[in-house]
Backbone as CSV, one residue per row, in Angstrom:
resi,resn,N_x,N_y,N_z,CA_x,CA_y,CA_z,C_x,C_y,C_z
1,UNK,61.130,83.214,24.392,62.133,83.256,25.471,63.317,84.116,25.035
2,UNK,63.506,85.220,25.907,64.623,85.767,25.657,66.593,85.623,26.552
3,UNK,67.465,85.470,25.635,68.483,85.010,26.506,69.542,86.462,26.499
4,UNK,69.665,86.354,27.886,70.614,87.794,27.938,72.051,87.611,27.971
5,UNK,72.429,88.879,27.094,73.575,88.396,26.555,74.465,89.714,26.339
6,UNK,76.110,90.030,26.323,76.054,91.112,26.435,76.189,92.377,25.076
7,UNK,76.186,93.655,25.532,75.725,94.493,24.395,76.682,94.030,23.090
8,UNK,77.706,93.769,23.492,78.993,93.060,22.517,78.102,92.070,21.180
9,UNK,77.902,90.953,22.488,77.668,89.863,21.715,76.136,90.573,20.639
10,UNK,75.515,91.205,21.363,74.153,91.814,20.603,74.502,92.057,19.525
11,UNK,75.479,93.334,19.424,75.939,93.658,18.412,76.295,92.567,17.321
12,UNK,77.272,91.249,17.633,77.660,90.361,16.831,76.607,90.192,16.326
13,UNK,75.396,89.198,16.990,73.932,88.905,16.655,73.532,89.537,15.532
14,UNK,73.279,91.046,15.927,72.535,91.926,14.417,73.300,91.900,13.004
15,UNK,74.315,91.612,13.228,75.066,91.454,11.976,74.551,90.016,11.261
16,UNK,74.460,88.706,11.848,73.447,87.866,11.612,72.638,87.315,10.609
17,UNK,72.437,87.760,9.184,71.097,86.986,9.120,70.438,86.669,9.222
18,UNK,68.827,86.732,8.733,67.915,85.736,9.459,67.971,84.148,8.843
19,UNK,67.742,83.192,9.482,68.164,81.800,8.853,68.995,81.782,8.285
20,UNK,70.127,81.712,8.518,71.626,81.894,8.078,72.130,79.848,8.748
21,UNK,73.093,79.816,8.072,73.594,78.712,8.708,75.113,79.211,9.130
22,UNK,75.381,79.416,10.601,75.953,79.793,11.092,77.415,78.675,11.809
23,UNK,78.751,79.596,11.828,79.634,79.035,12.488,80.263,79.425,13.565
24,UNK,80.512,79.543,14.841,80.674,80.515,15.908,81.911,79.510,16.196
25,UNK,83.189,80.208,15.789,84.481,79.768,16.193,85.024,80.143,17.684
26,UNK,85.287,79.100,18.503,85.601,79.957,19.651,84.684,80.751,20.762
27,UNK,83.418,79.940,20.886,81.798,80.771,21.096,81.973,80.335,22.626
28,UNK,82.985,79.600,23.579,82.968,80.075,25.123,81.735,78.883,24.805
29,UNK,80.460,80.181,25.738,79.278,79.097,26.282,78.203,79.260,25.526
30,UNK,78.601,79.563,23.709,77.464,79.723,22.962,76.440,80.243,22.964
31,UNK,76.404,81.066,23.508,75.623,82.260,23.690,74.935,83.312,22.999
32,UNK,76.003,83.487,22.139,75.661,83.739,20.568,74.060,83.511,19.929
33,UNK,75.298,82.110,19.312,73.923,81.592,18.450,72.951,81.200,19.295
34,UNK,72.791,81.040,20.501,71.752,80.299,21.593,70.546,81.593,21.750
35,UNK,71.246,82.878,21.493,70.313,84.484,21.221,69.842,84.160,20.203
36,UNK,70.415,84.370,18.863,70.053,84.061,17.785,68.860,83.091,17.707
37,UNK,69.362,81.749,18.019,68.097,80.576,18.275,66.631,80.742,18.477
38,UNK,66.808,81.371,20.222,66.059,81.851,20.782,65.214,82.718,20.089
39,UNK,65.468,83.900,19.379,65.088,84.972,18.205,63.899,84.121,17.197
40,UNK,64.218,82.791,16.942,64.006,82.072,15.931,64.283,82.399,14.380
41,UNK,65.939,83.018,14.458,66.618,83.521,13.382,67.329,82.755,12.969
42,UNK,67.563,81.374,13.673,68.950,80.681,13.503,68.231,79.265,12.553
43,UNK,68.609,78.834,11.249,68.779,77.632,10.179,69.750,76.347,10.998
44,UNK,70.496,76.856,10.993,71.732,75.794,11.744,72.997,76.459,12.473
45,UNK,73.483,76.163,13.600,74.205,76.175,13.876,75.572,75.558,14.707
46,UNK,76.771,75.958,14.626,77.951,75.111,15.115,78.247,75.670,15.975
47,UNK,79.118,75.199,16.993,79.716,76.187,18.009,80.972,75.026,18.094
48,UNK,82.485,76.324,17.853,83.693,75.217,17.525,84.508,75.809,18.652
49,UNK,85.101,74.507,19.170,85.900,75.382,20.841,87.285,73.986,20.806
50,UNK,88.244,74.915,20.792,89.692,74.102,20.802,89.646,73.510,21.606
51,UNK,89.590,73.674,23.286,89.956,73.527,24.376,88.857,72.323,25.028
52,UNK,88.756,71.240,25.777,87.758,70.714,25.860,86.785,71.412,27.166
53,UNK,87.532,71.929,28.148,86.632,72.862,29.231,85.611,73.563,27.784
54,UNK,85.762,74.688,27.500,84.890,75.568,27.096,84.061,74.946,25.978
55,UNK,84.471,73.364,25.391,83.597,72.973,24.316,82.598,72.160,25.363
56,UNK,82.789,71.754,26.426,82.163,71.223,27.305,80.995,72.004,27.871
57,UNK,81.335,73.250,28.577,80.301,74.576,28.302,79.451,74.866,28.009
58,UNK,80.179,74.753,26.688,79.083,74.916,25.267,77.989,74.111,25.345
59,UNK,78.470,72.869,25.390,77.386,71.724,25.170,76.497,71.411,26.045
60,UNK,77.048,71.759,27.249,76.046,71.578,28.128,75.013,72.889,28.100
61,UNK,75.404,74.239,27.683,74.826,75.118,27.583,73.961,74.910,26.893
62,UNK,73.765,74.353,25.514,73.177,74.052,24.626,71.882,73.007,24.709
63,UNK,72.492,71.964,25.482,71.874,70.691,25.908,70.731,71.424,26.849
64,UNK,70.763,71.923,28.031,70.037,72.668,28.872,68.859,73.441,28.411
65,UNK,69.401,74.384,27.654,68.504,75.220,26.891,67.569,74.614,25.473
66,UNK,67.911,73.428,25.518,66.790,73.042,24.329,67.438,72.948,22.988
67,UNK,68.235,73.194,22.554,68.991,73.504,21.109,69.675,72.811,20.829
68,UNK,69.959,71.421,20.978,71.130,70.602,20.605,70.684,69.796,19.154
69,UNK,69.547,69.495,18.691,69.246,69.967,17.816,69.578,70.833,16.579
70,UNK,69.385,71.938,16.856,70.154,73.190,16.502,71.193,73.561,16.211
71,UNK,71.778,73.108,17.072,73.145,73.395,17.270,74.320,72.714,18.128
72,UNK,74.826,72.237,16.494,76.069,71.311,16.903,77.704,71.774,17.513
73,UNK,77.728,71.104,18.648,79.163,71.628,19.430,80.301,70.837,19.298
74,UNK,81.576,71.118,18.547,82.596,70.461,18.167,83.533,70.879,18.447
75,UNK,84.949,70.086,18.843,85.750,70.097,19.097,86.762,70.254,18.707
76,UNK,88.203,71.252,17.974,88.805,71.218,16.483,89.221,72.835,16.873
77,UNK,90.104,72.220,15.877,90.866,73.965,15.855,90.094,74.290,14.891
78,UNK,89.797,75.961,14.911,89.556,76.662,14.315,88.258,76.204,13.132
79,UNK,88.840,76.790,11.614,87.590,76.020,10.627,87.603,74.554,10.505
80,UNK,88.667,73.973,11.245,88.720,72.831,10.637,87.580,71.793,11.561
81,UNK,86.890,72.647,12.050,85.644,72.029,12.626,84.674,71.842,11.683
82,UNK,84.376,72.697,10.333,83.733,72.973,9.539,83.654,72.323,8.673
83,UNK,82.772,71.714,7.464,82.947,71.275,5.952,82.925,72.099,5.321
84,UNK,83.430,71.831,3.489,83.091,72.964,2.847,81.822,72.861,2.364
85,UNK,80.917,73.710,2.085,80.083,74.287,2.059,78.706,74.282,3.134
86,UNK,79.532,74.221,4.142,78.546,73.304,5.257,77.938,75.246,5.699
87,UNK,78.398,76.158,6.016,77.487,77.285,6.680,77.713,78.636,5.810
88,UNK,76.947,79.273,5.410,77.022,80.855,5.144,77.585,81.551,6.054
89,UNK,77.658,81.748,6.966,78.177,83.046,7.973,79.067,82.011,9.415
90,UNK,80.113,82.800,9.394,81.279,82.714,10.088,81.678,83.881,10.884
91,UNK,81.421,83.387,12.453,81.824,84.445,13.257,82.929,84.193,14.257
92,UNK,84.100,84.962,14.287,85.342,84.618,14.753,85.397,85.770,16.002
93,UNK,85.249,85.652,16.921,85.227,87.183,18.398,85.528,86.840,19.443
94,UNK,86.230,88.164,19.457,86.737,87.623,21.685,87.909,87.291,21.739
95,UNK,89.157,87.397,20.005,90.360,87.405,19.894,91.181,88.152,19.857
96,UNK,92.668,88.223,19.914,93.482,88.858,18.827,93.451,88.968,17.288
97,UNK,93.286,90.225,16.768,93.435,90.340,15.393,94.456,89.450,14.457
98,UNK,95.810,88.863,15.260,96.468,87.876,14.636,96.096,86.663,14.525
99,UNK,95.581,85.800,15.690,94.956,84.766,15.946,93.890,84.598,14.837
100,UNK,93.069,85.561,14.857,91.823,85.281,13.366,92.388,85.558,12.398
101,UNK,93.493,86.162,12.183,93.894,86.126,11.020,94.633,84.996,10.605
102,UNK,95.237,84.184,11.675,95.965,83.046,11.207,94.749,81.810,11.241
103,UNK,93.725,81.918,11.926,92.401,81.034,11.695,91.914,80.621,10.350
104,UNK,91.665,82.329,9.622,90.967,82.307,8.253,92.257,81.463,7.559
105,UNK,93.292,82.155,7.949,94.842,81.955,6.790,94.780,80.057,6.766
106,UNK,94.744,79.673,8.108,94.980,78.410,7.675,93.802,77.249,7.539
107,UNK,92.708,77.838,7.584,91.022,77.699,7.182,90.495,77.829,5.637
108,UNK,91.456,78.503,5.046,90.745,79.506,3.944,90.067,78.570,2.947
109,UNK,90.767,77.359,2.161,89.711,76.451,1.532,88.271,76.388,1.999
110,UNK,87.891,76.591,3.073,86.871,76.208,3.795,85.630,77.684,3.629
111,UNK,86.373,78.475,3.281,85.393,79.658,2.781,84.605,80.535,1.305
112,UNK,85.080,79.093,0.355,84.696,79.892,-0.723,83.134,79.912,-0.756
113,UNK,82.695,79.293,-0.109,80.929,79.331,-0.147,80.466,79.909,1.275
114,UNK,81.346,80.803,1.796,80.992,81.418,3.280,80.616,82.724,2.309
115,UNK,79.452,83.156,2.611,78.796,84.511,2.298,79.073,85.974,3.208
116,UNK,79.440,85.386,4.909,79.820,87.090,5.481,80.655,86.289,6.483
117,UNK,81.573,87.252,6.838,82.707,86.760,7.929,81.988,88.055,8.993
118,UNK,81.752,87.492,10.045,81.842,88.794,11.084,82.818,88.555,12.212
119,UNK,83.456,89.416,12.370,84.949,88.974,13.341,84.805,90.128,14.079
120,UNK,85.488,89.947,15.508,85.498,90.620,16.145,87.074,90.694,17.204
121,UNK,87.982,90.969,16.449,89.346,91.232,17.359,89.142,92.224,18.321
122,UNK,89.853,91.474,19.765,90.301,92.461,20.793,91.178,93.495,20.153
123,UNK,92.038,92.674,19.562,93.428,94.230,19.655,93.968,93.749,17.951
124,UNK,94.690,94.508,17.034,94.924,93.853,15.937,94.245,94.438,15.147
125,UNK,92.863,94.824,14.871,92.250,94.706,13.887,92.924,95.334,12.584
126,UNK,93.693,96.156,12.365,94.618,96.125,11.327,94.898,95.484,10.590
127,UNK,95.409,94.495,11.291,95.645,92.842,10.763,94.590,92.238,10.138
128,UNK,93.336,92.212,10.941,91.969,91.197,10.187,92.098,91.964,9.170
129,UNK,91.998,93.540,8.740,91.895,94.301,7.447,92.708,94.004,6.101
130,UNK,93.592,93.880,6.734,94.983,93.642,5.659,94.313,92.198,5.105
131,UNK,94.683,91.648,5.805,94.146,90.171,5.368,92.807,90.023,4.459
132,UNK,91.715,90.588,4.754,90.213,90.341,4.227,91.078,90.992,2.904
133,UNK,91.833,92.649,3.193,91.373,92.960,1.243,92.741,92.474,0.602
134,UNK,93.130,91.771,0.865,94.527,90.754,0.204,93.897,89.825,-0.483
135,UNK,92.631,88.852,0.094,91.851,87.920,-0.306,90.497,88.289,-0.216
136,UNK,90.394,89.723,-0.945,89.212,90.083,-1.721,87.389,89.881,-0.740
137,UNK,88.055,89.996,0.029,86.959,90.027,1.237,86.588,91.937,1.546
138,UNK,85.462,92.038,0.685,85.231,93.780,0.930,84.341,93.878,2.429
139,UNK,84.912,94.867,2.994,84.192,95.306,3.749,82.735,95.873,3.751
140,UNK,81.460,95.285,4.500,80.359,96.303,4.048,79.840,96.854,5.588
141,UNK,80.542,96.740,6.568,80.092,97.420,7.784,81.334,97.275,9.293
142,UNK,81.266,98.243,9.807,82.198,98.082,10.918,81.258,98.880,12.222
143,UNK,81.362,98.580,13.078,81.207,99.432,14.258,82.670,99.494,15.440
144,UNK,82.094,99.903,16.438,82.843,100.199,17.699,81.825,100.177,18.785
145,UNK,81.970,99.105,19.722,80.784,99.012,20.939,81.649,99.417,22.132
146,UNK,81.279,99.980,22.745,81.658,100.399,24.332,80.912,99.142,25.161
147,UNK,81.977,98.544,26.602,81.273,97.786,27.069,82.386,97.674,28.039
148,UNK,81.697,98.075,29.352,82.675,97.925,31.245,83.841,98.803,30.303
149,UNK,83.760,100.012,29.629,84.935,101.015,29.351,85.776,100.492,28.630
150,UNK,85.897,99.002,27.958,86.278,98.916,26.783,85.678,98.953,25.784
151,UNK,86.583,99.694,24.140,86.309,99.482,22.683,86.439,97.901,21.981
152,UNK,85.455,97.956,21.275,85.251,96.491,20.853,84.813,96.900,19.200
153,UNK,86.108,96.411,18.618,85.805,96.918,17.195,84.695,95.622,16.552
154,UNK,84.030,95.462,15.610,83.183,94.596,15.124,83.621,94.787,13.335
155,UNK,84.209,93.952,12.659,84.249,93.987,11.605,83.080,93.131,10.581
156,UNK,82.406,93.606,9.678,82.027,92.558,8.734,82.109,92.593,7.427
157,UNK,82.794,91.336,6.427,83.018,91.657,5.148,82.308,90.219,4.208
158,UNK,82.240,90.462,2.881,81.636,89.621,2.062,82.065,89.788,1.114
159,UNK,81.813,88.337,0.074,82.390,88.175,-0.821,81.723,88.557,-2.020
160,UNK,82.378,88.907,-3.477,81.926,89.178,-4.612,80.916,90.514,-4.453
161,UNK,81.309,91.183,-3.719,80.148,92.658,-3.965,81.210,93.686,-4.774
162,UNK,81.165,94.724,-5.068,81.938,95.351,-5.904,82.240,96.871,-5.176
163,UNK,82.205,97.014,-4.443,81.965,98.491,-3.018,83.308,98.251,-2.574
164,UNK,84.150,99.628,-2.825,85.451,99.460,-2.107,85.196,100.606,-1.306
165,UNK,85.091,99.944,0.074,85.405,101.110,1.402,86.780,101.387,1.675
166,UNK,87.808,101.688,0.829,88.690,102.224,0.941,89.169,103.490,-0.243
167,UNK,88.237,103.628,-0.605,88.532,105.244,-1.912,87.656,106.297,-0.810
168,UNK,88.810,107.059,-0.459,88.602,107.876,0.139,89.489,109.213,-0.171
169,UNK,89.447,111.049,0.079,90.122,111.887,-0.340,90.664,111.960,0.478
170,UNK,91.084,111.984,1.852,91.929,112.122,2.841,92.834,111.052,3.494
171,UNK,92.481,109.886,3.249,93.054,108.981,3.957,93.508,108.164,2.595
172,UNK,94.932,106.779,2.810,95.035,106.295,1.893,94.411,104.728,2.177
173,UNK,95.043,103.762,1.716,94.720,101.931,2.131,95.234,101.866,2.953
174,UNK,96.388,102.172,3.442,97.393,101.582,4.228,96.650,102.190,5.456
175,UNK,96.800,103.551,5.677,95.927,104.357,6.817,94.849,104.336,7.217
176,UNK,93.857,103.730,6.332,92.388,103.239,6.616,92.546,102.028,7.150
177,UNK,93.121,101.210,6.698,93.206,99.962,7.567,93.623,99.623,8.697
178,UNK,94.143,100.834,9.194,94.751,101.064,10.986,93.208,102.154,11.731
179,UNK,92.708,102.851,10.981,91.313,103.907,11.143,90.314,102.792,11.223
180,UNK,90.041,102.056,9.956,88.809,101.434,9.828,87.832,102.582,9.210
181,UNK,88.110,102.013,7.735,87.588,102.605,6.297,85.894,103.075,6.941
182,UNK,85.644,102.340,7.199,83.592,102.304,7.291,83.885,102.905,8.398
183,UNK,84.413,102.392,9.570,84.320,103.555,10.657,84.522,105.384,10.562
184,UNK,85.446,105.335,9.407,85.936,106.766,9.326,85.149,107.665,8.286
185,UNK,84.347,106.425,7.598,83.234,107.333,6.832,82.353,108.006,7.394
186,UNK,81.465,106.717,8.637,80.681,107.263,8.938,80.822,108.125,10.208
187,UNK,82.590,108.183,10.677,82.664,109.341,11.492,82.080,108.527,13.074
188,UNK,82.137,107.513,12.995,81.133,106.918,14.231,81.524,108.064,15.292
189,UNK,80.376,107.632,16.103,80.667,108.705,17.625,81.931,107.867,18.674
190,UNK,82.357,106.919,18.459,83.239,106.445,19.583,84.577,106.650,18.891
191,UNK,84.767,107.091,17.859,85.909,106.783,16.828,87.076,107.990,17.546
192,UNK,86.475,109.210,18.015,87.605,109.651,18.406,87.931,109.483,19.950
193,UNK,87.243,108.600,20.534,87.560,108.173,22.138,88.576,107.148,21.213
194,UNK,88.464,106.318,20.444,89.423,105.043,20.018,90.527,106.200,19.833
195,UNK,90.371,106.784,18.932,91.951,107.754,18.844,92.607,108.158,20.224
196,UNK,91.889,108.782,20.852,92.731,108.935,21.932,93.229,108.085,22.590
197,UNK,92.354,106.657,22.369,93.393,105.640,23.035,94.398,105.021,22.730
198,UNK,93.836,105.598,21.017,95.610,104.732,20.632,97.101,105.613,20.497
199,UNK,96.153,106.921,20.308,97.565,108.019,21.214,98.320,108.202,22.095
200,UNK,97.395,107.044,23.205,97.975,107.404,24.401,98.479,106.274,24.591
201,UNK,98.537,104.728,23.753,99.155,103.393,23.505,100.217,104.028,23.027
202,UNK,100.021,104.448,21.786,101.388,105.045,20.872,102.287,105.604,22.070
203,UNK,102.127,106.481,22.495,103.179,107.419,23.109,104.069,106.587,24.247
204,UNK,102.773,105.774,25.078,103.686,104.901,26.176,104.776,103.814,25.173
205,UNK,104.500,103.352,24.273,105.500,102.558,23.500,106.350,103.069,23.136
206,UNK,106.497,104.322,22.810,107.621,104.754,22.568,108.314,105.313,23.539
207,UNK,107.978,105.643,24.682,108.567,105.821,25.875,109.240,104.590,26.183
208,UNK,108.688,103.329,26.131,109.389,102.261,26.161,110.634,102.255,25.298
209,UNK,110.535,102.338,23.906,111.677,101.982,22.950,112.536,102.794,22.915
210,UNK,112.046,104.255,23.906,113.361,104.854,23.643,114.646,105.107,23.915
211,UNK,114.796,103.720,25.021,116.208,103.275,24.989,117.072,102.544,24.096
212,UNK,116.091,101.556,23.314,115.747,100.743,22.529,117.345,100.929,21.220
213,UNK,118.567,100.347,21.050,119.292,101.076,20.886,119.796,99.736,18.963
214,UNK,118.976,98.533,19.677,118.950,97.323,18.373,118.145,97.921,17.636
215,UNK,118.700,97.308,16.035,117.702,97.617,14.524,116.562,97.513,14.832
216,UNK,116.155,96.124,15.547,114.876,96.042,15.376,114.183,96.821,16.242
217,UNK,114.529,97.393,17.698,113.890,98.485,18.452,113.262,99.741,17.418
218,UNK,114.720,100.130,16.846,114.357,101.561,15.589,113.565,101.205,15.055
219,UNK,112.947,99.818,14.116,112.168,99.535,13.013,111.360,99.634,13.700
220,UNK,110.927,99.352,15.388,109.351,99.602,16.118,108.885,100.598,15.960
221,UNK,110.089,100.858,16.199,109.789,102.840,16.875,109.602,103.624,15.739
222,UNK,110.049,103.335,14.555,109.728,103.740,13.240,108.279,103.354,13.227
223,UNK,107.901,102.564,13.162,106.469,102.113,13.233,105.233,102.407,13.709
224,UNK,105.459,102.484,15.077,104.573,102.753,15.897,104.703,104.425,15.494
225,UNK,105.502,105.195,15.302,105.808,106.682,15.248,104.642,106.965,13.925
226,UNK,104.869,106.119,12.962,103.975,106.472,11.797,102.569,106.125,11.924
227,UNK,102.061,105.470,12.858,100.390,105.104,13.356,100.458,106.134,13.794
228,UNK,101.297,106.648,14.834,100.837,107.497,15.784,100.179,109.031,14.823
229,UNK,100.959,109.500,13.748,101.294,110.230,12.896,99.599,110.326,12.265
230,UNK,99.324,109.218,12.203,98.062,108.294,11.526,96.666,109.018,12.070
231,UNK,96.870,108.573,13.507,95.935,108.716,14.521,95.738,110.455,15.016
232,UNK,96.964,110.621,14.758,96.973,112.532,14.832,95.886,113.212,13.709
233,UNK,96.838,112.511,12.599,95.827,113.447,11.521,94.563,113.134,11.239
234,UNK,94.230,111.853,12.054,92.404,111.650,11.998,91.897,112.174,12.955
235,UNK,92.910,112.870,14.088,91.694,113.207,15.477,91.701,114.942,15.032
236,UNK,93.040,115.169,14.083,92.554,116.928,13.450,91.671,116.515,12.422
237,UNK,91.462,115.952,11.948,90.137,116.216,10.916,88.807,115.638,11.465
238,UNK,88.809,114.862,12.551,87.515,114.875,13.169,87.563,116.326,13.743
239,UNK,88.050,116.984,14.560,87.959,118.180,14.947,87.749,119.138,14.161
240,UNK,88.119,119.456,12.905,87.685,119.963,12.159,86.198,120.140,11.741
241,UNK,85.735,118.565,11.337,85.029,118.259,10.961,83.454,118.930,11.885
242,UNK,83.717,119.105,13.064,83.229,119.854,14.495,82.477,121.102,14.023
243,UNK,83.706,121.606,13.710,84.184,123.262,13.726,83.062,123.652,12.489
């Protein structure tokens, strides 16, 4: 039986494992792991939902389709749905890059025996970056999915491998982690549609701030001015790279 699901979530899926014991933070109507299941890829799985509507969802989603069994639906913020050493793979998507970052931050006991984080921030992902290589979480894959004309970055990182996707000759740490190190290696094909969009974010923000006349307006506008700076010199060296 196959369950349809969208190219997004697919993407999450292949990142996956086969028989993995899985944690889907925030999984809506579980859908996810219920693909996965279905696949007959899935060992165990959780599906953790703050809110009681969408953990309700879940469960009934689950219940319906045969998998309850399978897959347990709980109620709890964030990891603290979780035990420690209760799953290998942890998937956090469908957020803000701050939000998962304050998830893992105030979760983190709960991951020394988690083997791959796959996260998937709406907006932020900067943030998930900073965070993973602060606490030694290396990156070993990123994409960018197109889906109804939005970018959907997909991060995934793991622990104890020795591969730093951030030694690079053109770019530094700080600048890869606003690019996305693995994305900019492999040059993905959507990477310079993402630039242009964040050129064209950049510029309206500063059209905003530039009345902006408080410290902290300048410190934005300082800010955002140096991404923008960022995003320039990666869309001339993809162009280059063309030529």
């Amino acid at each position: 039986m196959k369950f349809d699901i969208s190219k997004r979530l697919q993407k999450i899926a292949s990142y996956i494992p086969d028989y993995a014991k899985v944690a889907d933070i925030g999984a809506d109507h579980a859908f996810l792991l219920l693909s996965v299941a279905m696949e007959g890829r899935l060992k165990q799985g959780i599906v953790g939902e703050l809110n009681k509507g969408p953990f309700e969802n879940a469960r009934q989603q689950i219940e319906q389709q045969g998998y309850a069994s399978l897959i347990d639906t709980r109620l709890g913020d964030g990891l603290a749905i979780i035990h420690p050493e209760e799953v290998d793979v942890i998937v956090i998507a469908g957020m803000g890059g701050s939000l998962i970052v304050q998830i893992l931050e105030t979760g983190k006991e709960k991951l020394s025996h988690v083997k791959r984080l796959i996260l998937q921030p709406n907006i932020g992902g900067h943030r998930v970056r900073q965070w993973l290589h602060h606490h030694r979480w290396q990156l070993v894959d990123e994409t960018i999915v197109e889906e109804a004309q939005i970018l959907y970055e997909i991060l995934v990182a793991e622990q104890d491998i020795t591969s730093d996707a951030y030694l690079d000759d053109q770019f530094g740490v700080e600048e890869l982690m606003i690019i996305g190190p693995i994305l900019w290696k492999k040059r993905h094909p959507l990477l310079r549609k993402k630039a242009a969009q964040e050129l064209m974010s950049k510029k309206r923000i500063l059209e905003q701030l530039e009345e902006g006349k408080t410290e902290q307006a300048q410190q934005k506008r300082a800010k955002v001015l140096q991404e923008l700076r960022i995003w320039e010199r990666m869309m001339t060296c993809l162009l280059e790279d063309m030529n």
